[in-house]
N, C-alpha and C positions, 0 to 999 in steps of 0.2 A: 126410491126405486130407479129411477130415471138415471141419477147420479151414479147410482151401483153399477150399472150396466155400459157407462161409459165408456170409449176404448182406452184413454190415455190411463197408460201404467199407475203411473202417480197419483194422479184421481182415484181408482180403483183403494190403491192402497191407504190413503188417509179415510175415504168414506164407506170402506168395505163394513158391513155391521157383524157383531157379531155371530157364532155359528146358531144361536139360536134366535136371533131374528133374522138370519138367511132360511134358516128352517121353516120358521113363518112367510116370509116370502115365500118360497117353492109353494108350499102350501094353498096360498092365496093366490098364485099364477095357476095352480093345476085344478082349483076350484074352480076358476074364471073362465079358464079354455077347455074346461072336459078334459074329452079324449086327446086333444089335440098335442099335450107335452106327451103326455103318454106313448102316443105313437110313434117318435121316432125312438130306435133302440138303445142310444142311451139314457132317455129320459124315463121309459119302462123299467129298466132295469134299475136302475136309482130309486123309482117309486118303490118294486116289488124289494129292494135290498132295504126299507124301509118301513117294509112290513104293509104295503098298499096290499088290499083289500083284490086277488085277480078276478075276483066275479066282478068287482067292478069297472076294472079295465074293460074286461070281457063286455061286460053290459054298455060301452062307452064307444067302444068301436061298432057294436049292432047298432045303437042308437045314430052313430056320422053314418052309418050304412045305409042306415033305412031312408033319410036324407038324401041320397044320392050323391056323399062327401067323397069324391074320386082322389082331391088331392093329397090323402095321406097314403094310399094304397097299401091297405088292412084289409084283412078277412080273419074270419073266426071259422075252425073247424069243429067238429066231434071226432075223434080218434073211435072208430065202429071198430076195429078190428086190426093187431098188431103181432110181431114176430116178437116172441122174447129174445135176449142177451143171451140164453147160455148156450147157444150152437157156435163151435170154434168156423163154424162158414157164412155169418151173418155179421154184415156193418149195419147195427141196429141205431137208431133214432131214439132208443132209450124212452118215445113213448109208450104208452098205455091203454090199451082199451078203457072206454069210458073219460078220457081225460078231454080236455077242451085244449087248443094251440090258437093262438093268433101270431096269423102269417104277414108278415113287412115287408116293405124292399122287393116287392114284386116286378122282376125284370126277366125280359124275353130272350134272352141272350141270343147271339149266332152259335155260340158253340153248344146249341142244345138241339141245333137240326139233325144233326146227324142220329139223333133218338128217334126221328119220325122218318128214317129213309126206308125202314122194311114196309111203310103205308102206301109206298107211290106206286103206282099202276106194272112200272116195271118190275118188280120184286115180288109182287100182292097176287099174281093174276094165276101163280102154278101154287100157291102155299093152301092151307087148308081155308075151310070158309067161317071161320070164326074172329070173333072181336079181336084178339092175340094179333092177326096178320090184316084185318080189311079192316076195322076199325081206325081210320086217323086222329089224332092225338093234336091236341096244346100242350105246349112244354112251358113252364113259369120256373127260375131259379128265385129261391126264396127263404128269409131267414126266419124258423117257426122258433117262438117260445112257450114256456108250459110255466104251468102255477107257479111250479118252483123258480123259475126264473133259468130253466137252463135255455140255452140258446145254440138250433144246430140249423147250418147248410142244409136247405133239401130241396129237391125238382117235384112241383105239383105240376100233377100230368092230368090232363080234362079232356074226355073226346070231345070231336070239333059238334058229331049229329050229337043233338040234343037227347033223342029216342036213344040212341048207345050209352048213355051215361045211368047203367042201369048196376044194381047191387050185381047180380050175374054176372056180367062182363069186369066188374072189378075184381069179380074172385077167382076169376078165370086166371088175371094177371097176379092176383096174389098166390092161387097154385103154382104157377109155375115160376114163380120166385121161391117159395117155400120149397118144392123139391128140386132147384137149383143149389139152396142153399144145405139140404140133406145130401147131396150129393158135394157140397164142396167140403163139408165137414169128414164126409168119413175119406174122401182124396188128402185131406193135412193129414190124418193120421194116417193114410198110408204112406205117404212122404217122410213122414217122418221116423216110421219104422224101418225105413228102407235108406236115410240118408244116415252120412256118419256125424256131417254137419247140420246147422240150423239152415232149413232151405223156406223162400217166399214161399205164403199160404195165398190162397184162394178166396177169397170174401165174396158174397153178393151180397148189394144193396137189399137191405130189409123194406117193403112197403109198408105203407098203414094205408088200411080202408078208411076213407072221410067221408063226412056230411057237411056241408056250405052251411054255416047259423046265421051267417054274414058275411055282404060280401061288398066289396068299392064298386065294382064292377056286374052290376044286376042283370045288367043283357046281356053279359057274355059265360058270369058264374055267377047263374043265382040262386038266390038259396033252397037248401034241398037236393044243391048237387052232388052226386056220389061221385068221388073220385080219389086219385089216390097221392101220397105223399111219402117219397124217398128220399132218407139222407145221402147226400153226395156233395161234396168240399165242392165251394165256388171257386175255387182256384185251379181245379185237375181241370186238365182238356178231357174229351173226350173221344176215343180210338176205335176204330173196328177191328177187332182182330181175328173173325171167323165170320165172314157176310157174304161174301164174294169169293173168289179164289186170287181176288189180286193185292189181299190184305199182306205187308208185311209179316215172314214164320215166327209167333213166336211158340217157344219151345214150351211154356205152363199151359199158355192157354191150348195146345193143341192134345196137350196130355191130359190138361181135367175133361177138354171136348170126348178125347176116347173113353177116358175112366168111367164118365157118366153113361155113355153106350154101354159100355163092358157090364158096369155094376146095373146096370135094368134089364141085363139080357136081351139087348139091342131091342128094345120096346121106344124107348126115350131118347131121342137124341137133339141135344142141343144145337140152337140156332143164334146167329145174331149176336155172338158174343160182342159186350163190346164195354167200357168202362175206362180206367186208366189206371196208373202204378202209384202207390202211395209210396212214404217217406220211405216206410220201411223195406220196400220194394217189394210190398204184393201187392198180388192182380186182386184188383179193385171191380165186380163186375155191375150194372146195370141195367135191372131190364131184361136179361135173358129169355129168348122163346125154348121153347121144347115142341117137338115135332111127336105125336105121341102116335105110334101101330097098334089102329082099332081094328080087331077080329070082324073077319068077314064071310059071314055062313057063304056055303059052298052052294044054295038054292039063288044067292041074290050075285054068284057070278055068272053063275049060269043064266039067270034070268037078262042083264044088264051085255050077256056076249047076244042070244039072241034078239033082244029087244031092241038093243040100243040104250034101255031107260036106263036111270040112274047117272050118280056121280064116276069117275074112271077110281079101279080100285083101289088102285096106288096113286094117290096126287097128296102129297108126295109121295115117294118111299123113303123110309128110314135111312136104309141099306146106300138108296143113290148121293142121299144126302151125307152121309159117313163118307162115302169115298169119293164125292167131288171136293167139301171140303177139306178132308185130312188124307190126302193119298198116300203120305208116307209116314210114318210112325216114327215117334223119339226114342231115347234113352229110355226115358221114363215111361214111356209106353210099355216096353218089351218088361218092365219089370211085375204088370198085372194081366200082360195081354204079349206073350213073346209069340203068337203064332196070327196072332191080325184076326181072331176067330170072331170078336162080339159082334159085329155087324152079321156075321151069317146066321146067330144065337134065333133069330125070329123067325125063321125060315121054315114052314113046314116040310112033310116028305116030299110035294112034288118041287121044292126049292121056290114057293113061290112068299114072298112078304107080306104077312098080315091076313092071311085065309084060313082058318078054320074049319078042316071037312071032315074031321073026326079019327084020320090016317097016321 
């Protein structure tokens, strides 16, 4: 074995054995070390195209886990809860509810800050008061694999308070990825009806709700943590392109931003867009907030004008948020919204957003 392993070429060649006592070898190195060949992504992969047994992968990374084995950086998920494939406005992850992933290559990158800038006190302090915008987040880019042995790019996201890391607040972020993704499905085909050519589509990042079974890192993901997991290529940067008003115009993203007003009857309006262009040149998105106009009885404005109590009616409004960030409209705007009307679509009789008095 020693021999085998040697560097010099020629060595190699005269005492290389044959393929089925190298078979035996691998065999008796992965018996020897557990988990440990397993865990880097080629050696997984080789095991599982081999016909390796993934419960017991699975059971080999819990076991370095439980250990406190930081150096290979593995975790094991449960997939609780996932987007299928057949929405034309979903970049899905091809997982599974009910399926198990073990996550490698857990690294924190710089280019994953930009995912946690709607959390900072500057941005967070006029937005609504839910997990979505006051929640702060861990960003991990990481490569998850499943039974099958497929292998995808994806950002596991963890809030930082432990009390936040609760099924609730994950499904909060899974709604509004999910009607993200309803709305970018029927924006292609309206695109599409309306072009003469093949025009870039719209994707969002599909999440999957997680459970921790194991983890490298026990004080900071331990197990039992609910969290979530989105595919997204290691290789895209990631862009703001609807956060601020000092984002670069571009022209899709600011049309599916209206479409998405337009088609909820200005109830819904996206926040935060932000993602990057794939090969084929669509908008790629992750993450998106939606800003939702909750009905407000006409007893608790009156109550909150004389009292003082309560939260202000409008924080945000819909309506302010529509036209600070898209103040002017595209092509492609005028061809579902030619008169700029969805933003006023919420408006009761006395013109005011998100009040309900029966008028």
């Amino acid at each position: 074995l020693k021999c085998w392993f040697q560097s010099k070429e020629d060595h190699q060649r005269q005492l290389a054995p044959p393929s089925s006592a190298r078979h035996c070898c691998t065999e008796y190195v992965s018996s020897r070390m557990g988990v440990g060949l397993s865990l880097c992504t080629p050696g997984m992969e080789a095991l599982l195209q081999r016909g390796q047994d993934f419960s017991t992968l699975v059971e080999g990374v819990l076991a370095e886990s439980s250990k406190g084995a930081q150096k290979e950086k593995a975790m094991v998920l449960t997939i609780d809860r996932a987007i299928g494939e057949d929405s034309d406005g979903a970049f899905s992850s091809g997982f599974v509810s009910g399926e198990k992933v073990i996550l490698q290559d857990l690294e924190a990158s710089e280019r994953l800050f930009r995912l946690g800038e709607r959390y900072t006190e500057r941005f967070r302090r006029d937005k609504p008061q839910t997990s979505r915008f006051q929640s702060a987040r861990r960003f991990w880019q990481v490569t998850a694999i499943n039974k099958s042995g497929k292998k995808q790019s994806c950002i596991l996201q963890v809030a930082i308070v432990p009390a936040e890391r609760s099924v609730e607040n994950a499904m909060l972020d899974f709604r509004d990825n999910d009607d993200a993704i309803a709305y970018a499905a029927r924006f292609n085909l309206h695109l599409r009806r309306h072009a003469d050519v093949e025009v870039p589509r719209v994707k969002v990042a599909a999440p999957c709700i997680c459970t921790v079974q194991g983890s490298c890192f026990p004080a900071m993901i331990p197990v039992g943590t609910t969290c979530t997991l989105t595919p997204f290529p290691s290789d895209f940067d990631i862009s703001k392109f609807m956060f601020e008003t000092n984002e670069q115009y571009l022209e899709l993203a600011h049309s599916f931003f209206h479409y998405a007003n337009f088609s909820s009857n200005g109830k819904h309006t996206l926040y935060d867009l932000q993602g990057s262009h794939t090969d084929e040149g669509d908008l790629l998105l992750i993450d998106p907030c939606i800003v939702r106009t909750e009905k407000v009885s006409i007893g608790k404005v009156v109550q909150a004008t004389l009292t003082g109590d309560g939260e202000p009616v409008l924080r945000p409004s819909s309506a302010n948020i529509f036209e600070t960030l898209h103040p002017r409209c595209t092509e492609l705007c005028r061809t579902f919204d030619p008169n700029r009307q969805s933003c006023r679509r919420a408006k009761g009789f006395c013109g005011v957003t998100g009040i309900s008095c029966g008028l």
